[in-house]
ROVEXLO-935282 format. One line per field, with one value per residue (C-alpha): residue number from 1; residue in three letters; x, z, y. Coordinates in Angstrom, 1 decimal. Layout:
nr NUM/...
rest ALA/...
c1 X/...
c3 Z/...
c2 Y/...
end
This chain:
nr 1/2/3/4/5/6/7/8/9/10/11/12/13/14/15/16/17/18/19/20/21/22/23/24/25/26/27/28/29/30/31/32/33/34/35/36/37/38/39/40/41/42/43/44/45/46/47/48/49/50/51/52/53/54/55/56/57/58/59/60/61/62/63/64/65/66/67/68/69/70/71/72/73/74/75/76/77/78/79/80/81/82/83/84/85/86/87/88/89/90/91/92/93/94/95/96/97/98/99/100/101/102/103/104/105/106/107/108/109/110/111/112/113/114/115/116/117/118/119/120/121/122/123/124/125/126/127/128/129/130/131/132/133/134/135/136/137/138/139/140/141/142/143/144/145/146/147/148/149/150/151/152/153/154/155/156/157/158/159/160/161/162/163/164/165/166/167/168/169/170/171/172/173/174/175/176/177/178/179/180/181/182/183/184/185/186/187/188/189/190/191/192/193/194/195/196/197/198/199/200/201/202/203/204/205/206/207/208/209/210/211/212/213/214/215/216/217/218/219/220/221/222/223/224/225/226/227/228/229/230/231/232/233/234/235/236/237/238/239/240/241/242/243/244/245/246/247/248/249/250/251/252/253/254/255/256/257/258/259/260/261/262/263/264/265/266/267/268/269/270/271/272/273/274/275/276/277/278/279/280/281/282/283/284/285/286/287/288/289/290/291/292/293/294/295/296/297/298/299/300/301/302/303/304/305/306/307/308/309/310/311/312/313/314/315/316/317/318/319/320/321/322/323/324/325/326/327/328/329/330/331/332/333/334/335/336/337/338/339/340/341/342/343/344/345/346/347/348/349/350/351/352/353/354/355/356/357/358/359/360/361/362/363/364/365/366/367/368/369/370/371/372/373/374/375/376/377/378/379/380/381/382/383/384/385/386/387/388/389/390/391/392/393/394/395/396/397/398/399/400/401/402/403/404/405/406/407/408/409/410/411/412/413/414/415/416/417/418/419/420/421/422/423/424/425/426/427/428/429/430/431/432/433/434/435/436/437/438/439/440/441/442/443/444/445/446/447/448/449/450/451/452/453/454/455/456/457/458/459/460/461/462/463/464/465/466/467/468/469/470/471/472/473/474/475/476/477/478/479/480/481/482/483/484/485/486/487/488/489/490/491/492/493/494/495/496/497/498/499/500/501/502/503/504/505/506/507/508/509/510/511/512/513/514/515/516/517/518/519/520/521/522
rest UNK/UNK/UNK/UNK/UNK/UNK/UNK/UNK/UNK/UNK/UNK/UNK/UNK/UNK/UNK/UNK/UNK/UNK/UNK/UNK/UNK/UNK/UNK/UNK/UNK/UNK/UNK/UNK/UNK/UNK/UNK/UNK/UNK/UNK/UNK/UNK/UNK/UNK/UNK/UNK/UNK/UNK/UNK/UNK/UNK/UNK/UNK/UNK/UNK/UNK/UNK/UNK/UNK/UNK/UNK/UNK/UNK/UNK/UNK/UNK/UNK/UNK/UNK/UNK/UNK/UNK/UNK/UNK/UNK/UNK/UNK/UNK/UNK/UNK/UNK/UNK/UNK/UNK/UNK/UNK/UNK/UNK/UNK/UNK/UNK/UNK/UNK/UNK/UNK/UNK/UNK/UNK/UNK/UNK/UNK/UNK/UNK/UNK/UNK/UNK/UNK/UNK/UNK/UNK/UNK/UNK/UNK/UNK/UNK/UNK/UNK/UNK/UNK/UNK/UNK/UNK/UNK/UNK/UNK/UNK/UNK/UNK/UNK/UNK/UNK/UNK/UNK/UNK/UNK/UNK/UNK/UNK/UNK/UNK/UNK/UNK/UNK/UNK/UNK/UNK/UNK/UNK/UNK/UNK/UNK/UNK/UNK/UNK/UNK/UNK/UNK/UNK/UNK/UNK/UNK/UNK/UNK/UNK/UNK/UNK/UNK/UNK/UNK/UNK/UNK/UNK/UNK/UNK/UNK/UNK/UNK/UNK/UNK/UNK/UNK/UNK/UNK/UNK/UNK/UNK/UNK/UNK/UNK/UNK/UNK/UNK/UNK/UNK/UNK/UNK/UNK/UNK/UNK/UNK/UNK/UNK/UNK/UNK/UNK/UNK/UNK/UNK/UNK/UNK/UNK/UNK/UNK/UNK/UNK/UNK/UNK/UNK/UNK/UNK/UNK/UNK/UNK/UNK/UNK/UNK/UNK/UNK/UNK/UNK/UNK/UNK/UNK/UNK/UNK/UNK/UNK/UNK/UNK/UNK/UNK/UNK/UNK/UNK/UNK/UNK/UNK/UNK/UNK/UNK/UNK/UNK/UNK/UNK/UNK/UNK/UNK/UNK/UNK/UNK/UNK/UNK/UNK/UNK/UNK/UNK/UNK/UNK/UNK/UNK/UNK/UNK/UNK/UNK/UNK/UNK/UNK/UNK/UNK/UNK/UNK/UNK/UNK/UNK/UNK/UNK/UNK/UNK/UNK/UNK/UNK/UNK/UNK/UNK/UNK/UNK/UNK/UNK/UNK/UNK/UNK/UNK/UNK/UNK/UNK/UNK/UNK/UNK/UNK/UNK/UNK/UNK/UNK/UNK/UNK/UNK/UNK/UNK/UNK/UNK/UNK/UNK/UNK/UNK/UNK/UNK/UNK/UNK/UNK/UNK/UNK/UNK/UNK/UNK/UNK/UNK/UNK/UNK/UNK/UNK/UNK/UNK/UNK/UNK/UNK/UNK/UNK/UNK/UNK/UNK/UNK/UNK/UNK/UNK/UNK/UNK/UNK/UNK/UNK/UNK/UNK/UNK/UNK/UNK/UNK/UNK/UNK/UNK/UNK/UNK/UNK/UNK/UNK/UNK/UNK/UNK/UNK/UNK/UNK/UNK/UNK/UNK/UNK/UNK/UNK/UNK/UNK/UNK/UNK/UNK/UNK/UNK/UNK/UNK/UNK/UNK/UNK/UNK/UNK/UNK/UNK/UNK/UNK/UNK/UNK/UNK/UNK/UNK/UNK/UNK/UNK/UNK/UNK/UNK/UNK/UNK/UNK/UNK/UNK/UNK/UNK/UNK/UNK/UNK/UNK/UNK/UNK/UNK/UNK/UNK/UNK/UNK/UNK/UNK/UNK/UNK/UNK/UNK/UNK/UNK/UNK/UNK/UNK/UNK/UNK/UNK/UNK/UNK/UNK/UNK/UNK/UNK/UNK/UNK/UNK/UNK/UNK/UNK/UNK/UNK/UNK/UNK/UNK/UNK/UNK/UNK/UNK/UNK/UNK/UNK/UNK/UNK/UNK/UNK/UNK/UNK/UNK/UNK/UNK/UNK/UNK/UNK/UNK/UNK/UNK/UNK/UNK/UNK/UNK/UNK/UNK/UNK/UNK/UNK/UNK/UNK/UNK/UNK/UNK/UNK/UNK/UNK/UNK/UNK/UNK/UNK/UNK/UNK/UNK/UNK/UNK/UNK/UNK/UNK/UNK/UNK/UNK/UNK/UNK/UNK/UNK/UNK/UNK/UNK/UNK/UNK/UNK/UNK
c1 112.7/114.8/115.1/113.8/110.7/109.9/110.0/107.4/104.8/106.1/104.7/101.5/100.7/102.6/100.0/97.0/97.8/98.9/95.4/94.1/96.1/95.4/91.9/92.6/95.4/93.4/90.3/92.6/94.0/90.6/89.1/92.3/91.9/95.6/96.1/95.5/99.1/99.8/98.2/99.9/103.0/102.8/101.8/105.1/107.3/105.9/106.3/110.0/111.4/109.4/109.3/113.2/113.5/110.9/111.2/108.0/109.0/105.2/103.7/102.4/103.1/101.2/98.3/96.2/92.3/93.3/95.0/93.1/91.0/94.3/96.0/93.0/92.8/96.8/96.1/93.6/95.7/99.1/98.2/99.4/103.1/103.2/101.7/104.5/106.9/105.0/105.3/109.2/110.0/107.1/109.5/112.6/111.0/109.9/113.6/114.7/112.3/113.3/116.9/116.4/114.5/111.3/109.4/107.7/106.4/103.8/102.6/102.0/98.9/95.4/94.5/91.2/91.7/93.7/90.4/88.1/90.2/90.5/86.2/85.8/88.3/86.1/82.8/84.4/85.3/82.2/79.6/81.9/82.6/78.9/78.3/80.2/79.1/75.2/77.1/77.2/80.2/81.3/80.9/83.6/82.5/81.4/78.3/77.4/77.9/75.2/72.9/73.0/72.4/68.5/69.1/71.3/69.3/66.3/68.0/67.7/70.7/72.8/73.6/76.9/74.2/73.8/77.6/78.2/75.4/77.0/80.2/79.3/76.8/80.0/82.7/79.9/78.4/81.8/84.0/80.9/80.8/84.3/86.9/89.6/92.4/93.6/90.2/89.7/86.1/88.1/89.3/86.4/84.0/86.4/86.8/82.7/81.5/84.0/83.0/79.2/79.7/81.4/78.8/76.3/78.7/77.6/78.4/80.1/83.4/86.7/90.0/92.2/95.9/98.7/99.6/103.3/103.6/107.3/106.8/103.9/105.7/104.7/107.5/107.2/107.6/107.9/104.5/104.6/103.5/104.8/106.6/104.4/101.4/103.5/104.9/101.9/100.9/104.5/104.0/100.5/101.3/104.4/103.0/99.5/101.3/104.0/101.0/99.1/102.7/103.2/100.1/99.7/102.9/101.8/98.9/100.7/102.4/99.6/99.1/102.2/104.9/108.1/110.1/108.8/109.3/111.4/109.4/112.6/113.7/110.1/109.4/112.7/111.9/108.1/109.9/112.3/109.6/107.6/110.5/110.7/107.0/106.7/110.0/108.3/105.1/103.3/100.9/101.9/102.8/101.9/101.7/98.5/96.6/94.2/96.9/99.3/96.4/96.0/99.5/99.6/96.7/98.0/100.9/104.0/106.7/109.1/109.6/109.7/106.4/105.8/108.5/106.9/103.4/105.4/107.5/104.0/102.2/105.2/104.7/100.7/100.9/103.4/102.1/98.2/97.4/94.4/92.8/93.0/90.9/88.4/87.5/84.3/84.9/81.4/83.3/86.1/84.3/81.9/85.3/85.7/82.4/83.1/86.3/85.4/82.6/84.6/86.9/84.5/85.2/81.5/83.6/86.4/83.2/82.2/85.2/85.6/82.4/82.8/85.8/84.2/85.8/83.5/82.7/86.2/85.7/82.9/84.5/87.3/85.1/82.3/85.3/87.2/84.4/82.8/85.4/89.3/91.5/93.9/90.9/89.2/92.1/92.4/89.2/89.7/92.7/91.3/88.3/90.6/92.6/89.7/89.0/92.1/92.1/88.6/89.9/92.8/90.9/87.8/87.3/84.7/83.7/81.1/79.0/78.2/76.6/78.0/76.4/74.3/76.2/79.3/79.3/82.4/83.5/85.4/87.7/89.5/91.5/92.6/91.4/92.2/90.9/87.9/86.5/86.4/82.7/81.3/83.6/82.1/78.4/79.1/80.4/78.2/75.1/76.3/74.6/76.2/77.5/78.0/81.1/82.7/85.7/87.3/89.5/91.4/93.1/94.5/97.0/96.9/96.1/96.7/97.1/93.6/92.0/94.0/92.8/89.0/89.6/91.3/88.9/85.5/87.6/88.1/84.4/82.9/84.6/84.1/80.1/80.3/80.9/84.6/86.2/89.2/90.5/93.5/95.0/95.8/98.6/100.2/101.6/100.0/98.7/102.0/103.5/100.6/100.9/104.7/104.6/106.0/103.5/104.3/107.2/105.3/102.9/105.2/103.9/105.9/105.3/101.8/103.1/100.5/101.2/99.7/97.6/95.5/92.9/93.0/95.0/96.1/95.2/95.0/92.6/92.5/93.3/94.9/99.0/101.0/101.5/105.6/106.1/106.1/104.9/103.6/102.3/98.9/98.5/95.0
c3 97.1/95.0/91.0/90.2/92.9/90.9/87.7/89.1/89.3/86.6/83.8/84.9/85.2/81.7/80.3/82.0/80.2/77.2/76.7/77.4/75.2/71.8/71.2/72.7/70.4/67.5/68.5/69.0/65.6/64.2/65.7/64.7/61.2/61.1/59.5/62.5/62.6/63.8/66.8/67.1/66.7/69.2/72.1/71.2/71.1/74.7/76.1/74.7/74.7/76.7/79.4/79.1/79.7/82.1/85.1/86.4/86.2/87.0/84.3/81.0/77.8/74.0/72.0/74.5/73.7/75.1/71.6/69.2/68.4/67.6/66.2/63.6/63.0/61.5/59.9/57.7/57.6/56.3/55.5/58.0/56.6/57.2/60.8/61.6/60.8/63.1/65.8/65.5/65.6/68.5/70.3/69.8/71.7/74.4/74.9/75.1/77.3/79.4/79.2/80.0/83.0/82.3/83.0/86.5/84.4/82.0/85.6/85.8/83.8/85.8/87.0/86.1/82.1/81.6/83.0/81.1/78.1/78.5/78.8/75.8/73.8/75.5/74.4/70.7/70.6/72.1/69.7/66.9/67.3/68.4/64.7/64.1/66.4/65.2/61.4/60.2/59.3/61.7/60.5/60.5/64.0/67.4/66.6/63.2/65.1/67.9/65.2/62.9/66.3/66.5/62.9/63.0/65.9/63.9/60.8/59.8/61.7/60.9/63.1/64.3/66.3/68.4/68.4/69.6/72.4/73.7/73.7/75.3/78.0/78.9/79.5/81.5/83.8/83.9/86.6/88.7/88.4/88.4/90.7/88.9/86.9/85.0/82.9/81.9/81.3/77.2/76.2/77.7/76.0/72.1/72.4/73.2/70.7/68.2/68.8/68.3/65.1/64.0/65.0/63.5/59.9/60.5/57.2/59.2/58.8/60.3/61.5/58.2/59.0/56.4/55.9/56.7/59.0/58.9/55.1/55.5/57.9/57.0/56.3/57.8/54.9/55.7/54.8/51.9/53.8/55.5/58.5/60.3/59.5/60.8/63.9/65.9/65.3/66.8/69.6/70.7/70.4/72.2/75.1/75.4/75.6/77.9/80.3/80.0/80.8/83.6/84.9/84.4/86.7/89.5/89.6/89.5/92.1/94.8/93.8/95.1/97.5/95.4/94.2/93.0/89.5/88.1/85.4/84.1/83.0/82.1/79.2/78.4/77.6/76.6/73.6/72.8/72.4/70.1/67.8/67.2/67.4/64.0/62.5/62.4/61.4/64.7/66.8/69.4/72.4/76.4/79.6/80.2/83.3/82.1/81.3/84.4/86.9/85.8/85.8/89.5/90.4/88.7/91.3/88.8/90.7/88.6/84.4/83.6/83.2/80.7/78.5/78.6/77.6/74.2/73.4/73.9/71.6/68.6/69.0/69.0/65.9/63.9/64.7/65.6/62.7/61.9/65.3/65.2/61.9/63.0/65.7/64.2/63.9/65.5/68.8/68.5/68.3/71.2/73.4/72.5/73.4/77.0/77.0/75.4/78.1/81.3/80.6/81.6/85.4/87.8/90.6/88.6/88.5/91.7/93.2/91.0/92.3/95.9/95.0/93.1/89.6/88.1/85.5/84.1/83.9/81.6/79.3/78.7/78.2/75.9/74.2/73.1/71.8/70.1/68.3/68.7/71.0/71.4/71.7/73.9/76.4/75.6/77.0/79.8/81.0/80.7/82.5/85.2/85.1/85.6/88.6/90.1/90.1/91.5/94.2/95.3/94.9/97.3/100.8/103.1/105.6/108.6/110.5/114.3/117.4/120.3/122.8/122.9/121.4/120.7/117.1/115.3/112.1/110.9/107.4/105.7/102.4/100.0/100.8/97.7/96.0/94.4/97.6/98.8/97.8/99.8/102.5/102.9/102.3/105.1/107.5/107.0/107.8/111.3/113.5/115.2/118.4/119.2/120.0/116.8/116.8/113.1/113.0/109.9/108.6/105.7/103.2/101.4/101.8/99.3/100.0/98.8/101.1/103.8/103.1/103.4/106.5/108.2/106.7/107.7/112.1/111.4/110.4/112.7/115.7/115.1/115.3/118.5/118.0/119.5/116.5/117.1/113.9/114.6/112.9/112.9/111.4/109.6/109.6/106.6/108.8/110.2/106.5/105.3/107.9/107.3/103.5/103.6/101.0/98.0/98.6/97.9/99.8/102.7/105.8/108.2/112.4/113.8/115.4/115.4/117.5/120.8/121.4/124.2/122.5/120.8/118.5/115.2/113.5/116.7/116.4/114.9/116.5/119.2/119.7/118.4/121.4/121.9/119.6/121.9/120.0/120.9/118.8/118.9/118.2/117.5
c2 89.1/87.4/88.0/84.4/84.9/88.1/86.5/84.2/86.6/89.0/85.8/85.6/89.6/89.6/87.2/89.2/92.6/90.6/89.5/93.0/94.8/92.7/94.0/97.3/98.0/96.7/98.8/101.7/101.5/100.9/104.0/106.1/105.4/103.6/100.3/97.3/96.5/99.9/99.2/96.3/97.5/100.4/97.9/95.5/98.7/100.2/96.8/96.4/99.4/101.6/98.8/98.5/102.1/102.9/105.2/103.6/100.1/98.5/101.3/99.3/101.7/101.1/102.7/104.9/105.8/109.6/109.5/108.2/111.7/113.3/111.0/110.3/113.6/113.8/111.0/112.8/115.6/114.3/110.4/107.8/107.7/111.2/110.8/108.0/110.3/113.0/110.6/109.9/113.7/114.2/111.3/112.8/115.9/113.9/113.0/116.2/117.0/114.3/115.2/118.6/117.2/119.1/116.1/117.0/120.5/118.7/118.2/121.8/121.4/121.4/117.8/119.2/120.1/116.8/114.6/117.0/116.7/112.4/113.0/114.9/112.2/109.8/111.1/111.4/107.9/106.7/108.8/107.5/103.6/103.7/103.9/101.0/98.9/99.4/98.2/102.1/104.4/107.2/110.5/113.0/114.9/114.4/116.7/114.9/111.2/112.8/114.5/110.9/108.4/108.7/107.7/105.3/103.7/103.5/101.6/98.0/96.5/93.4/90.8/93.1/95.2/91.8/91.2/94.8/94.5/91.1/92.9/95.7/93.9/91.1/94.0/95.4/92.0/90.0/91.9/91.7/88.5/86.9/88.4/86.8/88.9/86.0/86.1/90.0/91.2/92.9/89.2/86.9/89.7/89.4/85.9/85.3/87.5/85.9/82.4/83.2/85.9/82.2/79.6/82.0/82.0/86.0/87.8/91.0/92.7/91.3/91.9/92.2/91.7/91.1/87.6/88.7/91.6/91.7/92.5/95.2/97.6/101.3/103.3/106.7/109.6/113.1/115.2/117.2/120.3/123.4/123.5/125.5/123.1/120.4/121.8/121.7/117.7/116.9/119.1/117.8/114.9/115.1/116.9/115.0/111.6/113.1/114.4/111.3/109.0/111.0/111.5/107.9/106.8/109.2/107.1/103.9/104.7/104.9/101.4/99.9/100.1/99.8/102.6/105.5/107.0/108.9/110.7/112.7/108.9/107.9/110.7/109.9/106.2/107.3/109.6/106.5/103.9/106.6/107.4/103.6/103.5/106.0/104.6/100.9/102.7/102.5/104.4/106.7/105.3/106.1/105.0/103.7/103.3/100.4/98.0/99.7/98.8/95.4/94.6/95.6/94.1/90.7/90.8/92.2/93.1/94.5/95.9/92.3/92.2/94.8/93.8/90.1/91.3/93.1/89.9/87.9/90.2/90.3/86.4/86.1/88.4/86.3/83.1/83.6/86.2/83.7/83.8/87.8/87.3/85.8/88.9/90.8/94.7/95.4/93.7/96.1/98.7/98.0/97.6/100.9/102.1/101.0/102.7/105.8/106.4/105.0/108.1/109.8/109.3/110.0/109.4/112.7/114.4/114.0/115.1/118.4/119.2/118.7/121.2/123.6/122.6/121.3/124.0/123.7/120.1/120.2/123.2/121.5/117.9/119.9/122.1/119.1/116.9/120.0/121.5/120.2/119.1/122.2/124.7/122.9/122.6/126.3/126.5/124.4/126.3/129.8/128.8/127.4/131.1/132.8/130.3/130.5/134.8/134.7/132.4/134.6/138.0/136.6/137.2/135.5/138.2/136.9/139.7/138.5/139.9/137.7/140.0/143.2/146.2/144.5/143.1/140.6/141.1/138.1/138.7/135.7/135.2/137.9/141.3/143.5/146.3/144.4/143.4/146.5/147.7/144.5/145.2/148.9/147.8/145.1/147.6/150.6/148.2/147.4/150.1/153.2/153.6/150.3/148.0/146.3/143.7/143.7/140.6/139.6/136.1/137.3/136.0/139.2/142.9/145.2/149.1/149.8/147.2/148.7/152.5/151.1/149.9/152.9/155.1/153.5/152.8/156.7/157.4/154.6/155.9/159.8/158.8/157.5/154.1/151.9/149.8/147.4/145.9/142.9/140.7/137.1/134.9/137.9/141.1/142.8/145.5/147.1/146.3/148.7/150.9/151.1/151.4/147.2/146.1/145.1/142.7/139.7/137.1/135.9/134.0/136.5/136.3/137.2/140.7/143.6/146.9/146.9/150.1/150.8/151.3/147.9/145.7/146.3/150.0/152.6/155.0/157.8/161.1/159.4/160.2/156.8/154.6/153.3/150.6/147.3/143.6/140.8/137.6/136.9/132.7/133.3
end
């Protein structure tokens, strides 16, 4: 396809995320604390520069929501020029990163905690902006905006609890009922509530912009502080938007068939667009799957589009100040609402189940929203440790009797040392004297596994029973048997001594056949 037939589609996508990305930014910023132009800002830069840049040319880059807890809570912290100056030094990181080509490693981090962390920050935002869009304040916790809702419920409202609830029930009712991307459910449901909160002369709060942005940039100034209280801002936030970027472009790239990223080259362009994010007094900046998705699904074909939807944005702001004005904060704050709660994915937490993850889903979700963002990924990763050793130290062993006297026993997994008190209650219930058939699938035996098993086929067989242990799809037997464990998990031939007696670990008391192999395909 030629450059100019791209271009053709790349203008209308860039329009479509354009109109996304106005109230989102400005909600963003809201619910951050930050000044409204921040937000703005940060969606120009990750459409210009980021876009420029991009290793994941179709991936849109501005203000995320997965932010805004942290973000807020630096803000509080060190003051916002202090967090624009955070954010420069946290994209420098993200370059070196980059450069160093550690990108695919922020991969490293469980699928599982990321989504459970993007919950909790969902839940934050949601049981805050709540409160604003019922015409309250937020309070300065998840638990005290949950504790003060029945409350806040229950108060006389102003006519921004109507202009939060038409918000709110557009964004929810309009993709269901137009299938077109050219009129997103965020815009239609801003520029409807607008119109009425102005028919109705309603006496709520606005947008508030300066009447010459160019004039009211925020310098970024070093925080007064320590160090070693700074240190860990510029890290979070460098690593959370790095995951999110990343994660992010992975996804856009199941949505197309066009090249695939390079995420070395994308953190580098995600650190670049947030050092000039924080140096023009911005917001952090990521890639972001809302306004990614849309852009694909608008028919973008190449970075084109998201360095359009920046340049479109810089304009809007210097020329349409006076229509952002007129947007009612109760709006923004419902948009946020919507957000806030669709991060927190039924269809994620259906699929964590169906895999078993689910508990470290919700410790990292319930860990973030109750206490902060770095313990409760703590949380979330130690739960998922714990998962993860369980999972290789488990064994699934099946007891059969395919016939009369003659009993299968059916291993498979890891069979170590901790297994081994189910393994002997399993086998000293089969009854005496009969035939049993011991066959193992293992990825792993350790010595003390292996001990168990000789010494109940030497016990078994002295009372009068026959016990054949084989193996199959591994060799971890005649390694034990030949002092070769140790050396590692290795997929290694299916080869297991062949004994006349049976397969595997001969019996005991019987002289050591000749050593001839064969592989068993099992």
């Amino acid at each position: 396809m030629s450059a100019l037939a791209s271009f053709r589609h790349d203008i209308p996508s860039s329009i479509v995320v354009f109109l996304i990305a106005i109230p989102l930014s400005l909600g963003i910023a809201a619910a951050s604390g930050a000044p409204l132009l921040a937000g703005l800002i940060a969606a120009v830069v990750g459409g210009v520069i980021a876009g420029a840049l991009s290793g994941a040319p179709l991936q849109v880059s501005g203000p995320a929501a997965g932010l805004t807890v942290i973000v807020a809570g630096t803000i509080a912290e060190f003051g916002f020029a202090g967090a624009a100056a955070i954010v420069t030094v946290a994209g420098l990181l993200q370059i070196v990163l980059g450069v160093t080509r550690l990108g695919r490693a922020a991969l490293a981090l469980s699928p599982t905690v990321v989504h459970g962390m993007l919950a909790g920050i969902g839940l934050v935002i949601a049981l805050s902006q709540v409160h604003v869009a019922l015409g309250g304040e937020p309070q300065s916790s998840a638990w005290a905006n949950l504790r003060d809702l029945p409350g806040q419920v229950a108060d006389h409202h102003s006519v921004s609890v109507l202009l939060g609830a038409l918000t709110i029930t557009l964004l929810l009712v309009w993709s269901r009922l137009v299938k077109t991307t050219m009129l997103p459910a965020t815009l239609v449901a801003v520029v409807v509530t607008t119109v009425v909160a102005t028919v109705l002369d309603a006496d709520v709060e606005r947008v508030n912009l300066p009447a010459n942005p160019l004039s009211a940039l925020a310098l970024p100034r070093w925080p007064d502080s320590p160090p070693w209280e700074v240190l860990p801002a510029v890290v979070t936030i460098a690593l959370v938007a790095s995951v999110e970027s990343l994660l992010s472009a992975v996804a856009v790239d199941r949505m197309h068939h066009g090249p695939r990223a390079n995420l070395d080259r994308e953190l580098i362009a995600q650190g670049a667009a947030n050092a000039v994010s924080g140096t023009l007094g911005g917001l952090p900046v990521t890639g972001v799957i809302v306004r990614s998705s849309a852009n694909v699904a608008a028919g973008a074909r190449t970075r084109a589009s998201a360095i359009l939807h920046g340049v479109w944005i810089a304009g809007f702001v210097l020329a349409g100040s006076v229509l952002l004005e007129m947007i009612p904060m109760a709006a923004l704050a419902a948009v946020l609402v919507v957000v806030g709660l669709r991060l927190v994915s039924l269809a994620q937490i259906r699929t964590y189940a169906r895999h078993r993850e689910l508990p470290i889903y919700v410790v990292t979700a319930v860990g973030v929203a109750a206490t902060d963002l770095l313990i409760g990924v703590g949380l979330g990763m130690a739960t998922a440790a714990l998962f993860m050793l369980w999972r290789l130290a488990r064994c699934d062993i099946h007891v059969t009797e395919p016939e009369p006297g003659a009993w299968h026993v059916s291993i498979t997994g890891t069979l170590a040392f901790v297994a081994c008190g189910r393994l002997t209650r399993r086998l000293a219930a089969l009854p005496p004297g009969q035939h049993v058939d011991v066959e193992l699938h293992l990825d792993y035996l350790d010595h003390g596994a292996y001990e168990t098993i000789r010494d109940w086929q030497r016990s078994y067989t002295r009372s009068g029973g026959s016990a054949q242990v084989s193996e199959v799809h591994g060799s971890w037997l005649h390694r034990a048997g030949t002092d070769g464990l140790g050396t590692g998990k290795r997929t290694a031939p299916c080869v297991t001594p062949q004994a006349p007696e049976g397969r595997g670990i001969p019996v005991p008391g019987t002289p050591r056949p000749p050593r001839s192999w064969r592989v068993r395909r099992g």
